[in-house]
KEKE-3310 file (N, C-alpha, C; in steps of 0.2 Angstrom, whole numbers, plus 5000, padded with zeros to 4 digits):
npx = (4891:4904:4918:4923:4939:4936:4926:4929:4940:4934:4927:4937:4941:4930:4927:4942:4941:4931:4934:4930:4936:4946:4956:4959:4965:4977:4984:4985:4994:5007:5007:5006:5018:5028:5027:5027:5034:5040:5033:5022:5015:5010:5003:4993:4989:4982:4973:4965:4964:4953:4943:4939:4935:4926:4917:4913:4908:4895:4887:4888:4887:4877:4874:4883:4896:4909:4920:4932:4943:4942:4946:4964:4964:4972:4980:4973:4967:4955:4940:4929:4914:4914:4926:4944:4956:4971:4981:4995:5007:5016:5028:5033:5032:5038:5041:5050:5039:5032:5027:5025:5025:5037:5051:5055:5054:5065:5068:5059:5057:5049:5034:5015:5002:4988:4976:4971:4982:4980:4989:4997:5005:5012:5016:5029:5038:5048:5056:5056:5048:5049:5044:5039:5035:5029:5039:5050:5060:5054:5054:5046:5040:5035:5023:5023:5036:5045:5053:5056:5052:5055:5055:5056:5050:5036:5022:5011:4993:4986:4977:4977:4974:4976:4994:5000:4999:4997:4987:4987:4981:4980:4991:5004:5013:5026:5026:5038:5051:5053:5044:5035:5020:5017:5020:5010:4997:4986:4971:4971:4974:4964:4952:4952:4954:4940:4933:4933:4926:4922:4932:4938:4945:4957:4965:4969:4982:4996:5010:5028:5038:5053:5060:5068:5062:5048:5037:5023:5005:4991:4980:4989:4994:5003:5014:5020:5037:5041:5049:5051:5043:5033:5015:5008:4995:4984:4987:4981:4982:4982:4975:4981:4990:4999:5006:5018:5028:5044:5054:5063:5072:5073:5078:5066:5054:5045:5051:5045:5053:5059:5059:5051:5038:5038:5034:5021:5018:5017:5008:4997:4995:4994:4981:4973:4968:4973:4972:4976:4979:4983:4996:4998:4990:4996:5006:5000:4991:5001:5014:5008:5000:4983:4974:4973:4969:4960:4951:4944:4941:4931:4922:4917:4911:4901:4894:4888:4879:4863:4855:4860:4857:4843:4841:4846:4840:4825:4828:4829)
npy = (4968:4954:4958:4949:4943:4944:4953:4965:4964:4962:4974:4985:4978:4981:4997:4999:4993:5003:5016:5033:5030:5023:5031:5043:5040:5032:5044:5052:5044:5048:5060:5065:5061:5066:5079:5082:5078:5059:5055:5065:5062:5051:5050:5060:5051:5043:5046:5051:5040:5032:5041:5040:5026:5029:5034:5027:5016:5022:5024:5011:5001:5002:4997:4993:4998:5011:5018:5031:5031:5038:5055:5055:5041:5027:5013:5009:5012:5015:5008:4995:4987:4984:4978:4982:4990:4992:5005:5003:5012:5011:5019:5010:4993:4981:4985:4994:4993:5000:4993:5001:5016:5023:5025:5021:5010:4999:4987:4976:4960:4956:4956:4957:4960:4968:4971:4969:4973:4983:4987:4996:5000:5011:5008:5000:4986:4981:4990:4984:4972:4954:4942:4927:4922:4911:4903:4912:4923:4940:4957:4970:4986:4996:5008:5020:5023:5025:5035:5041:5034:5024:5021:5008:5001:4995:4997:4993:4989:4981:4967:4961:4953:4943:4939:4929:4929:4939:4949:4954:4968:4980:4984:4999:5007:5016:5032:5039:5044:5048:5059:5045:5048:5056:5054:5042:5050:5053:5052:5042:5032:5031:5029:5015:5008:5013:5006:4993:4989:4981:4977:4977:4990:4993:4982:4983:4987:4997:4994:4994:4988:4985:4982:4977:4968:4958:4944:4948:4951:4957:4950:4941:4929:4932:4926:4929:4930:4935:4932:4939:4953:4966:4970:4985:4989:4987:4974:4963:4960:4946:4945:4935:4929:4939:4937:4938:4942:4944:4961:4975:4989:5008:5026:5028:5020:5005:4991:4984:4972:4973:4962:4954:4959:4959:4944:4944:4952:4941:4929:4936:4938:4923:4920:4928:4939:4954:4966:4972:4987:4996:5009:5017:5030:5038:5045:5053:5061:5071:5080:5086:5088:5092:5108:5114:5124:5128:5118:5122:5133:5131:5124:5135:5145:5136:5142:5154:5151:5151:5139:5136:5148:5148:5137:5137:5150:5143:5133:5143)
npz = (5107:5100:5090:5077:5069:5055:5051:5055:5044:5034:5031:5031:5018:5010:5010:5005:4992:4986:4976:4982:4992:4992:4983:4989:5000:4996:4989:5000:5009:5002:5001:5012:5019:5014:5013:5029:5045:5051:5065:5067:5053:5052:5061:5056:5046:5051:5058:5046:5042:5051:5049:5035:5037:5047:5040:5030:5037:5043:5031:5022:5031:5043:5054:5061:5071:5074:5086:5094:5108:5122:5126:5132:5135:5136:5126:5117:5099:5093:5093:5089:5085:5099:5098:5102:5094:5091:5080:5066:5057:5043:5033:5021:5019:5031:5047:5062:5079:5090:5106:5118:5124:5134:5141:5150:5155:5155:5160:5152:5142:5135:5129:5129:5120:5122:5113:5097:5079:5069:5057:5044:5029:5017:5005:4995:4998:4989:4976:4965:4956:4955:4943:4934:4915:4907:4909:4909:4915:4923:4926:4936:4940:4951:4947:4953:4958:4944:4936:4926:4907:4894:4877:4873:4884:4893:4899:4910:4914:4929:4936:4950:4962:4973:4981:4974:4959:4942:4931:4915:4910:4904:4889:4888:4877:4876:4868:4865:4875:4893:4906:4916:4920:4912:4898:4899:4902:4915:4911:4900:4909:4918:4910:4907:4920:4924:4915:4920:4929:4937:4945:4960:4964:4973:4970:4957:4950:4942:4934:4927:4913:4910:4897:4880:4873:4876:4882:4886:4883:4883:4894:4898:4910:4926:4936:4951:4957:4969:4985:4995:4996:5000:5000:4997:5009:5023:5037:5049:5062:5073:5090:5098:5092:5098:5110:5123:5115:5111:5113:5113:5121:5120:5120:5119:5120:5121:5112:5096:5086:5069:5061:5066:5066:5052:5053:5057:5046:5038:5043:5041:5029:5025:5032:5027:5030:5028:5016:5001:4996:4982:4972:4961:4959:4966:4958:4950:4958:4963:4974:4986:4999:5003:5006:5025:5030:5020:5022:5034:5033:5025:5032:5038:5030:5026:5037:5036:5023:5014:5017:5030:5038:5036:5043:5054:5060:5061:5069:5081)
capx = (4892:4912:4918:4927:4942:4934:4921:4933:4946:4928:4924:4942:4940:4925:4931:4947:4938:4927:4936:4929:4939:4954:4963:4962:4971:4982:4987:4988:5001:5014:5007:5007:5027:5030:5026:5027:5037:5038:5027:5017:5012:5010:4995:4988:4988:4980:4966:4961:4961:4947:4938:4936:4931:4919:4912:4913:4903:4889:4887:4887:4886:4875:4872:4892:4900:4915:4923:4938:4942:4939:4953:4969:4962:4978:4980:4971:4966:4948:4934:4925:4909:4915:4933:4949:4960:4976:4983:5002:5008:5022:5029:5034:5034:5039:5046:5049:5033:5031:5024:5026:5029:5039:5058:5058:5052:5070:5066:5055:5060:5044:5025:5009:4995:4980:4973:4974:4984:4979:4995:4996:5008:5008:5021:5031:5044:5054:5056:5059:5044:5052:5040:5039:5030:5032:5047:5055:5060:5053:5054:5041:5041:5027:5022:5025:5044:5046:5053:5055:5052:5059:5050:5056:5047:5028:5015:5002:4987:4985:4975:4982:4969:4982:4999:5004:4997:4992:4987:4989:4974:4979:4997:5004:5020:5025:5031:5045:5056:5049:5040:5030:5015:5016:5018:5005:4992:4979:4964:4972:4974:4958:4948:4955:4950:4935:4931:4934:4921:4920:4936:4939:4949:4962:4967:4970:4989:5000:5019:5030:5042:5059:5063:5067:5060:5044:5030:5017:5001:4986:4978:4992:4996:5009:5017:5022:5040:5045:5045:5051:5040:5026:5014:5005:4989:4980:4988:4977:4989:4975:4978:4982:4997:5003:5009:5024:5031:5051:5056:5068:5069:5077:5076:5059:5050:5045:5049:5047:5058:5056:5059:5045:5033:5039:5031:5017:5013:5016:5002:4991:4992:4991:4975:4970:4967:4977:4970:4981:4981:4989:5001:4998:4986:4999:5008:4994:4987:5005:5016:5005:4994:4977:4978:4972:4965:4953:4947:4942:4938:4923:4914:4915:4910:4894:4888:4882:4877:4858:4851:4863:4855:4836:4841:4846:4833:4821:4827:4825)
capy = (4963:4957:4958:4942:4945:4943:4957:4971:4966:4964:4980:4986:4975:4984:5005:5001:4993:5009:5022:5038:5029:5019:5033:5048:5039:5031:5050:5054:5040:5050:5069:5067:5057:5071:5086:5080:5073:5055:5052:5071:5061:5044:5051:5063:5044:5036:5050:5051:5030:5035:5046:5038:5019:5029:5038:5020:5011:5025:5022:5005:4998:5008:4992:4991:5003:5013:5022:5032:5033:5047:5059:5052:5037:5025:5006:5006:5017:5015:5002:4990:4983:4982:4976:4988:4990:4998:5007:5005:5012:5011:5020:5004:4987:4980:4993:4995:4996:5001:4993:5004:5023:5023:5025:5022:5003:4995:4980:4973:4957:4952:4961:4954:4966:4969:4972:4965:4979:4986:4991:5000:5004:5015:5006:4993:4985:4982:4994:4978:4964:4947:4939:4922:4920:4906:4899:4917:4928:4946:4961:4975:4989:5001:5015:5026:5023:5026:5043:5041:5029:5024:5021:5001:5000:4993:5001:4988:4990:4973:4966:4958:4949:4939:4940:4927:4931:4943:4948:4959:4970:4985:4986:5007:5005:5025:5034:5042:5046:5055:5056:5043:5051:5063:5047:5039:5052:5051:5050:5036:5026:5031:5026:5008:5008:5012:5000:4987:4990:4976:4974:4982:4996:4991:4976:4987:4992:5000:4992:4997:4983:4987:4977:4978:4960:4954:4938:4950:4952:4958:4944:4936:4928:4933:4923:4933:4927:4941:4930:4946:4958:4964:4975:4990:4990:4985:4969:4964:4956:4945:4948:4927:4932:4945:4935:4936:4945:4947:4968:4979:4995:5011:5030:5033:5018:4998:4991:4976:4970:4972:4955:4952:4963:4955:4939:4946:4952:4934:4927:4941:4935:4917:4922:4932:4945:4959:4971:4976:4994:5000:5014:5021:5036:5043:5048:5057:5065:5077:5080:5095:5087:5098:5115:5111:5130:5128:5114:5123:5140:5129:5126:5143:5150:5137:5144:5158:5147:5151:5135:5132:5152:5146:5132:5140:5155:5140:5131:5148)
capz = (5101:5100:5082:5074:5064:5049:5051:5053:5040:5028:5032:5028:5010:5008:5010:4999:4985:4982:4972:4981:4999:4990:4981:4994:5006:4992:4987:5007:5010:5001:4999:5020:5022:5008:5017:5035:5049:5054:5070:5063:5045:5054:5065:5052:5043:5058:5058:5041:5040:5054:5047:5030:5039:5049:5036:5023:5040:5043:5024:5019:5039:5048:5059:5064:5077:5076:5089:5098:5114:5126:5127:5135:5137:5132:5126:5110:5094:5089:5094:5080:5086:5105:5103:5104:5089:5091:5076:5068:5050:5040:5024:5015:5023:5038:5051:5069:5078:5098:5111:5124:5124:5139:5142:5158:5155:5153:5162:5150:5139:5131:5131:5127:5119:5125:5108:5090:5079:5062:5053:5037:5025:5012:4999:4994:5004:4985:4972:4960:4959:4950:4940:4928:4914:4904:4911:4908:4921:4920:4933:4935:4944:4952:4942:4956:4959:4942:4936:4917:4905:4888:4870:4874:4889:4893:4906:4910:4921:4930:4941:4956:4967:4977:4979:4969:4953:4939:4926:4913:4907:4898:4890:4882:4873:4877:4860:4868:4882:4895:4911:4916:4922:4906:4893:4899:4905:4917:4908:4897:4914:4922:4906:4906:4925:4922:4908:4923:4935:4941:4948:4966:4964:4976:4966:4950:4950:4936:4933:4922:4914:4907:4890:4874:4871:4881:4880:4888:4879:4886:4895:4901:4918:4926:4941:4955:4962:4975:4990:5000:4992:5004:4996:5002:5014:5027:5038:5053:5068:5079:5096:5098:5090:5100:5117:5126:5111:5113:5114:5115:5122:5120:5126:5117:5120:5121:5104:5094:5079:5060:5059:5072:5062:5043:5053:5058:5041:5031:5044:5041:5022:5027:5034:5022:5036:5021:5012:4999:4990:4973:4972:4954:4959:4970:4953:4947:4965:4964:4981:4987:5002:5004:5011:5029:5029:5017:5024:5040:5030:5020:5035:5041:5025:5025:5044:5033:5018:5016:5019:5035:5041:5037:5047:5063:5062:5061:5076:5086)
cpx = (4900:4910:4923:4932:4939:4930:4924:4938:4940:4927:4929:4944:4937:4925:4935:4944:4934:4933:4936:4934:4947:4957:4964:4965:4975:4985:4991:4993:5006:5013:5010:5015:5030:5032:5027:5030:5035:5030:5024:5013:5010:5004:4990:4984:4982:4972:4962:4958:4952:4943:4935:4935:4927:4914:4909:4906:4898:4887:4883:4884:4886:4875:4879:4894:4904:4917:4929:4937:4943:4946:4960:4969:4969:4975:4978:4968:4961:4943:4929:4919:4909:4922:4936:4954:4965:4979:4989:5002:5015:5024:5029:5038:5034:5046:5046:5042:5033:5024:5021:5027:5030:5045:5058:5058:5060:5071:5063:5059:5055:5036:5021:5005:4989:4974:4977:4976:4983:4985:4996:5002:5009:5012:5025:5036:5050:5052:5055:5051:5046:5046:5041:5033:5032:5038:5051:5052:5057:5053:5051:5043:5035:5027:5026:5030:5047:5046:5050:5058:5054:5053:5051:5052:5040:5027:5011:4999:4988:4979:4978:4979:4973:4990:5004:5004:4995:4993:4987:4983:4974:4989:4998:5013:5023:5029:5037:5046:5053:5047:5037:5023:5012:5015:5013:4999:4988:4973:4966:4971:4967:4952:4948:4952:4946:4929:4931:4930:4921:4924:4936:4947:4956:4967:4969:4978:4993:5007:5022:5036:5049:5063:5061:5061:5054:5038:5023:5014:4994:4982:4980:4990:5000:5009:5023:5029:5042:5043:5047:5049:5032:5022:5010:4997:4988:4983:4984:4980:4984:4980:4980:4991:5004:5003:5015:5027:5037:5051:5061:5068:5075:5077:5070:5053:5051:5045:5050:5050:5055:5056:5052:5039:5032:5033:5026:5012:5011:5011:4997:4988:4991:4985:4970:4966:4973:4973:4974:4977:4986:4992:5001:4996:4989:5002:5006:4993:4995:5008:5012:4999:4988:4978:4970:4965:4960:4949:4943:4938:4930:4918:4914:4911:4901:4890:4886:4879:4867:4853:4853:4857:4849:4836:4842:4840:4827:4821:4824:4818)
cpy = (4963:4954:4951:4946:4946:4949:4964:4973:4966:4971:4986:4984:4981:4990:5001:4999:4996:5017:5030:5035:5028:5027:5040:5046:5037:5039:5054:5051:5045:5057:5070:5064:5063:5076:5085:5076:5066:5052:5059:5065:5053:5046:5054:5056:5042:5040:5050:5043:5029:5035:5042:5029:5022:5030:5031:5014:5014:5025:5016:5002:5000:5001:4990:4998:5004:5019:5027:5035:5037:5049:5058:5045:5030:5019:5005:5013:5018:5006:5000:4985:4980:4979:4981:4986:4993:4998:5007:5005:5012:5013:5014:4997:4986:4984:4990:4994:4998:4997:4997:5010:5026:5021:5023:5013:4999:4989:4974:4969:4956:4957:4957:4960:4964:4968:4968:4973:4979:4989:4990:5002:5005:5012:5000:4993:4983:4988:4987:4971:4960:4943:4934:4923:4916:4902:4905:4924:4937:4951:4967:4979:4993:5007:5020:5026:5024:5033:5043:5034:5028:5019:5010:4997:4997:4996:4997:4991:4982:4972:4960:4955:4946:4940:4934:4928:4935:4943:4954:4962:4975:4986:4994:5006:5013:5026:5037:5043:5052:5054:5052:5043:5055:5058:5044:5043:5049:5049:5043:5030:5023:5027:5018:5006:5009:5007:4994:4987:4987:4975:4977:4984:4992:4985:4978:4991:4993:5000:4992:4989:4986:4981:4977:4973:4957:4949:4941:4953:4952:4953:4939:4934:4928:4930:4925:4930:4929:4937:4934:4950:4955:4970:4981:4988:4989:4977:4970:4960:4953:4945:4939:4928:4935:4943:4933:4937:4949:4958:4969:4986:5000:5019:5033:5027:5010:4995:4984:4976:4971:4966:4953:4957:4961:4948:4938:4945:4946:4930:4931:4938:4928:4915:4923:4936:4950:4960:4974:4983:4995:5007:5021:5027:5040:5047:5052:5062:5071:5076:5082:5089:5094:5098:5113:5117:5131:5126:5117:5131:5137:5129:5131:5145:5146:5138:5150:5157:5148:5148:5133:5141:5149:5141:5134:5146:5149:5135:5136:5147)
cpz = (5101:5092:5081:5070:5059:5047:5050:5047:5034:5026:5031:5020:5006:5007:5003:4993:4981:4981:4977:4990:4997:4990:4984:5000:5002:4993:4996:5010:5007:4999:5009:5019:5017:5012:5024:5039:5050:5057:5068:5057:5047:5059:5061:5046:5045:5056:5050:5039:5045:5049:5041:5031:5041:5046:5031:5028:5040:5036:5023:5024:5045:5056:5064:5068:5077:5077:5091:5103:5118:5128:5132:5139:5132:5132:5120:5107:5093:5091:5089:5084:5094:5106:5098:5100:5090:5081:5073:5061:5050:5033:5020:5019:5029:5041:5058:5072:5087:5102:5119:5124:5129:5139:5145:5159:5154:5155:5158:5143:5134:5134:5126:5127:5121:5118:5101:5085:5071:5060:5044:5035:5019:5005:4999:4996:4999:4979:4964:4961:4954:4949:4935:4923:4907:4904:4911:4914:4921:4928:4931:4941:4945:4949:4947:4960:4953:4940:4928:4914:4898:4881:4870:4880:4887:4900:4906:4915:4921:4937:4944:4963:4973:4976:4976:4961:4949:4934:4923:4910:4902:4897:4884:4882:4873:4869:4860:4873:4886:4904:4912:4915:4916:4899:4892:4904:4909:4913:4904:4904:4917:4917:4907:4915:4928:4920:4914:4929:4940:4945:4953:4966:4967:4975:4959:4951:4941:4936:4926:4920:4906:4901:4883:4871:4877:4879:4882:4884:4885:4887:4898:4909:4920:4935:4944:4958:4967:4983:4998:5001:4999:5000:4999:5003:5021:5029:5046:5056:5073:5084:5100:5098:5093:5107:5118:5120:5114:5110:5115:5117:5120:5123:5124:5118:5122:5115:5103:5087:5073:5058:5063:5067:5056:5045:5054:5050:5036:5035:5042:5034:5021:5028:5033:5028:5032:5017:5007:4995:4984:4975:4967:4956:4962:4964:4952:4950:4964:4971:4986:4990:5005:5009:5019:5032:5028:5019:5030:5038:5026:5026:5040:5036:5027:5034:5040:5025:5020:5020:5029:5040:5042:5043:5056:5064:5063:5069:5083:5087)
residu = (UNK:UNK:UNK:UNK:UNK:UNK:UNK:UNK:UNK:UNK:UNK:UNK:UNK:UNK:UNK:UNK:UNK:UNK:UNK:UNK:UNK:UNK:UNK:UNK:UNK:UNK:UNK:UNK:UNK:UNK:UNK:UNK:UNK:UNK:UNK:UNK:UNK:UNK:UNK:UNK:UNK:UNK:UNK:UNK:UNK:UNK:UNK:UNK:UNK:UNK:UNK:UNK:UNK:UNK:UNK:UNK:UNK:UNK:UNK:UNK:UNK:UNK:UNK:UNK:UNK:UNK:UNK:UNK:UNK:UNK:UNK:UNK:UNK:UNK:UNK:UNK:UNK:UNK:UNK:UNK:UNK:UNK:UNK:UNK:UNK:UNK:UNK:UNK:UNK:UNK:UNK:UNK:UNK:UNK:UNK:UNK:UNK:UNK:UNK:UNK:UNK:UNK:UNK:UNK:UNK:UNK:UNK:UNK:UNK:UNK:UNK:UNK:UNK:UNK:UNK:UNK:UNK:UNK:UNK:UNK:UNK:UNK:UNK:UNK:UNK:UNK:UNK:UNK:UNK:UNK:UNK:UNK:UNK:UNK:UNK:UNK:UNK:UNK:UNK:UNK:UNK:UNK:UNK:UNK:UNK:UNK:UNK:UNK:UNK:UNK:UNK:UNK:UNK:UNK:UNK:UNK:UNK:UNK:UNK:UNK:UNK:UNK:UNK:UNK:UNK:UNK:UNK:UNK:UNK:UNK:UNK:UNK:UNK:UNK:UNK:UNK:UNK:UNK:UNK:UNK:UNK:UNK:UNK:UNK:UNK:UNK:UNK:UNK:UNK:UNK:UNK:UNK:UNK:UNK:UNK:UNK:UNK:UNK:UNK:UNK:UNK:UNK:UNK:UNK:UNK:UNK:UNK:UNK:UNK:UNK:UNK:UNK:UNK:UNK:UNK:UNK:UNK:UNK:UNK:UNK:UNK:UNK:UNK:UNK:UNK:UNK:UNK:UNK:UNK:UNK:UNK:UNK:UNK:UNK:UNK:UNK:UNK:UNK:UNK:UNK:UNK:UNK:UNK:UNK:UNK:UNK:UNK:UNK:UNK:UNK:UNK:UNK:UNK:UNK:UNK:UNK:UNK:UNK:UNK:UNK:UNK:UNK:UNK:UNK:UNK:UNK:UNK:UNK:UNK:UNK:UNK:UNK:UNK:UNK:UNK:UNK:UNK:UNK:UNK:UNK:UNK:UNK:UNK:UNK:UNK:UNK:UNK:UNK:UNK:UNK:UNK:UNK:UNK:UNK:UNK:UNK:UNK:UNK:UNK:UNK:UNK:UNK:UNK:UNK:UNK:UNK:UNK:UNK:UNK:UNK:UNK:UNK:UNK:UNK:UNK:UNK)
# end
């Protein structure tokens, strides 16, 4: 069976919008680029984006197939229903991306993939997103680029379905000066995103807006105008796209441009082949990515867990 664009970025909709998928890879985006080298925290990326699609298809869509490919087996990252996906992340927005990981290629002007390329990144390409509403200008910023926040300020929750618009669902006026994360608690956040069930997760962000004086009431709608603002998630590059793609090379690789990537993303969203992500839960989740140890100490510990012993005396 070959998969359609549509089926795999669904299937990418579908993970982020559940709670228990979105906000541990949110928290991984920047506990991993925290603690970790570059191309180190860009594979441990790559690997848990795996892991928690595979685990979200044997779930939800046991009837869908995904793979990766047998050990040094190059050209592509993971197979979806029969076609060959490569993988490419980026802390915040449009970056570099490789073609090629080969120096030796200096003759090359242009490359065509073989594959359509899933690229991810964890944050937002402005620190600042320009907003109207009402005819008046307004600018917000992502909770989790905020350090501290001031007794003038608002915190909204919004939801954010598409990139032109949003709205405002919960606004907290903090009482004082302070950290953000510490102003307005966790649990006040989580409560409130809760109370919305409805909405999929990954559609639910937390921006802070800096003014004495603002027209924003719960309810509003607010009209997105950042038209350089990309946002974080999931952009899906069909393989149409990707011919006879200009390069450049240098001494670690085949590469294509940030500009050439930036373009990529704005059909992606044309498309609506984008999946976007919220950012807030990083605030919350701490710098401190899980101990790696434990993780490999748990399933040691359950080989002598009683049920796992009954279980192997039983196969004898």
């Amino acid at each position: 069976m070959t998969v359609s664009v549509p089926d795999f970025v669904q299937s990418m909709r579908g993970m982020f919008a559940l709670k228990d998928y979105h906000f541990p890879i949110v928290a991984a985006q920047f506990q991993y680029r925290e603690r970790y080298y570059g191309l180190s925290s860009a594979a441990m990326l790559e690997d848990l984006f795996f892991d928690a699609l595979s685990n979200f298809v044997h779930t939800y869509q046991p009837t869908c197939s995904l793979t990766r490919p047998s050990r040094g087996e190059k050209g592509y990252d993971y197979e979806f229903n029969g076609e060959k996906i490569s993988h490419k992340v980026s802390a915040s927005g449009p970056d570099v991306i490789a073609a090629l990981w080969d120096a030796t290629r200096t003759d090359l002007t242009e490359w065509t993939f073989e594959t359509p390329i899933s690229f991810t990144t964890g944050s937002y390409s402005r620190r600042v997103i320009s907003c109207e509403i009402d005819g008046k200008k307004l600018q917000l910023r992502p909770l989790s680029v905020v350090e501290d926040v001031e007794p003038t300020d608002l915190i909204s929750l919004v939801h954010w379905p598409d990139n032109s618009r949003l709205t405002i669902l919960k606004l907290w006026r903090p009482v004082a000066a302070g950290a953000a994360h510490v102003v307005v608690p966790f649990d006040d956040v989580w409560q409130e995103v809760a109370r919305h069930s409805e909405v999929p997760v990954n559609e639910l962000e937390v921006l802070v807006v800096q003014t004495k004086k603002s027209t924003l009431v719960e309810g509003s709608s607010v009209e997105v105008r950042s038209d350089n603002l990309f946002r974080p998630g999931a952009y899906f590059f069909r393989k149409d796209h990707l011919v006879q793609v200009p390069v450049r090379t240098n001494n670690r690789g085949v590469l294509v441009s940030k500009e050439l990537v930036r373009s990529f993303m704005r059909k992606s969203e044309v498309e609506n082949n984008f999946v976007p992500t919220s950012t807030w839960f990083a605030k919350y989740a701490g710098s401190d990515p899980p101990d790696l140890y434990l993780a490999q100490k748990s399933e040691f510990d359950l080989m002598f867990a009683a049920h796992r012993r009954a279980w192997r005396y039983a196969a004898k």
